[in-house]
N, C-alpha and C positions, 0 to 999 in steps of 0.2 A: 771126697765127700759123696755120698748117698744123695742122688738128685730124686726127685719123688717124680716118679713115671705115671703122665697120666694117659689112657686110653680113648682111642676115638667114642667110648659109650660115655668117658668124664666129660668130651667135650660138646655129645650131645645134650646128656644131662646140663649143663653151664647154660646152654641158648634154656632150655625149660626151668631150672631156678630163677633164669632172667624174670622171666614171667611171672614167678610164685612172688619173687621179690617185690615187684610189681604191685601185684595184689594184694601183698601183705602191709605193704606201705601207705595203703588207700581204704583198710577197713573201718567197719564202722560198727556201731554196736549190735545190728543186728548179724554180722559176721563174727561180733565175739560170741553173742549169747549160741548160736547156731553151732561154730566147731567147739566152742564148751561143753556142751550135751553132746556133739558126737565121740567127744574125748572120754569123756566122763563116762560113756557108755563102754566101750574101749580099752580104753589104757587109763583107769580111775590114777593111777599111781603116777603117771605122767605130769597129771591135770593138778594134783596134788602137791606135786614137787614145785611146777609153776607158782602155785599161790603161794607155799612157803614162802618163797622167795618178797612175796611184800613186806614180810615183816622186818627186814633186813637192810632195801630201797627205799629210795622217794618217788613217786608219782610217777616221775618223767622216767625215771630210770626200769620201775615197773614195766611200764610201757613196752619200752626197746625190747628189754628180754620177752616181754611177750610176742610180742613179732617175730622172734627170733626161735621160740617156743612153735607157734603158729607154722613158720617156714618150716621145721620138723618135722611136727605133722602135715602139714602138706604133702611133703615130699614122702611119706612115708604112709597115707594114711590107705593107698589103695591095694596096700600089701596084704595080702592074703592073709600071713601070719599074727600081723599085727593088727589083723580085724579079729582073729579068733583066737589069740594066744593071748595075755595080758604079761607084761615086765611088773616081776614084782618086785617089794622092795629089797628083799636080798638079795637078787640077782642084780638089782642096779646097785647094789652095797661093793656086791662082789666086783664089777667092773670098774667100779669108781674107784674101789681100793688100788686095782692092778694100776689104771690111771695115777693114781697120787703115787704108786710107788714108783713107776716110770720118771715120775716125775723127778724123784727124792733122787732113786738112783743117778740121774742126769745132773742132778747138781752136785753129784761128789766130784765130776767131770770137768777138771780145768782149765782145758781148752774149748774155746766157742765151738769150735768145728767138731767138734767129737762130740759136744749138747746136739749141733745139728744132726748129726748123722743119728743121734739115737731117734728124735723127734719125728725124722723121714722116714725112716726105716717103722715106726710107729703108727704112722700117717698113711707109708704106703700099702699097709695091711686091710686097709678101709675098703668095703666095697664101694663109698659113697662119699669120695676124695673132693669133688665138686664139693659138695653139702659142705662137710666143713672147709672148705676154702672159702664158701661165700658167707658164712659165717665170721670165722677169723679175720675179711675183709670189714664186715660191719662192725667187729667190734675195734676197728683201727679205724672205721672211719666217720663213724657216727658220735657229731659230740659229747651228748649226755654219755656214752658210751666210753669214751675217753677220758673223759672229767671223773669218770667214775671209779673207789677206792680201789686200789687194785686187788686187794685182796679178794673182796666182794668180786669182782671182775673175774678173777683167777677159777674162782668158786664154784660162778656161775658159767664159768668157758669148760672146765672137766665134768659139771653136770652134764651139760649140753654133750661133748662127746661121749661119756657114757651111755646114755640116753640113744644117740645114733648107734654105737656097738649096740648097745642090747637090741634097737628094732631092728638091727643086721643080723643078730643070730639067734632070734626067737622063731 
């Protein structure tokens, strides 16, 4: 099996998510209304796709994903290109799609170990292995997160890595 190789920059990066996670877990409203308007300014399509998602959540679960949304931007926001480039929405169509097909394709896949090795192999194409590792950790270990439909779960985990591809290759 395909083990996902990460780089002494994944394991730098891991001590500074520490911190963004941190942050992210302790905001308040004047931290939402602030990276709101700088998202908005930004990546309007990003900020966009976030709010969709209330229509679909309850409160609590709003919440997380937006933290989670938040941790993205963070981690992404002092990028060059994704200050002056914006992800539109059919280029996050197009990503998303390759994602669901990844997906589809994987579950024709009978054996566990052979889902895994596409999944790795998938993951370890990411410049930004960290990011979603500590993602895919919160969404295993935060309750509302876990309580949450899996569908809707599902939905909102390939948005999310879309969303990282695109601000990786804009």
């Amino acid at each position: 099996m395909t083990k996902i190789k990460f780089t002494q920059n994944d394991f730098v990066e891991i001590r500074i998510l520490a911190g963004s996670i941190r942050k992210i877990d302790q905001i308040d409203a004047d931290y939402v209304n602030t990276i709101s308007d700088e998202i908005f300014k930004m990546q309007p399509f990003f900020l966009a796709a976030l709010l969709g998602h209330r229509l679909d959540v309850s409160m609590d679960e709003m919440e997380e994903i937006m933290k989670i949304y938040f941790l993205v931007w963070e981690y992404f926001r002092l990028n060059p290109n994704v200050q002056k480039k914006q992800v539109t929405e059919s280029y996050f169509n197009k990503v998303q799609k390759r994602n669901i097909e990844m997906l589809k394709y994987s579950d024709g896949e009978s054996k566990e170990k052979d889902k895994l090795e596409i999944y790795s192999y998938n993951i370890q194409n990411l410049k930004s292995k960290s990011l979603l590792t500590a993602i895919f950790f919160r969404f295993n270990e935060r309750p509302i997160l876990l309580k949450m439909d899996i569908e809707k779960r599902g939905a909102v985990m390939i948005g999310i890595k879309s969303f990282i591809e695109c601000f990786e290759t804009i």
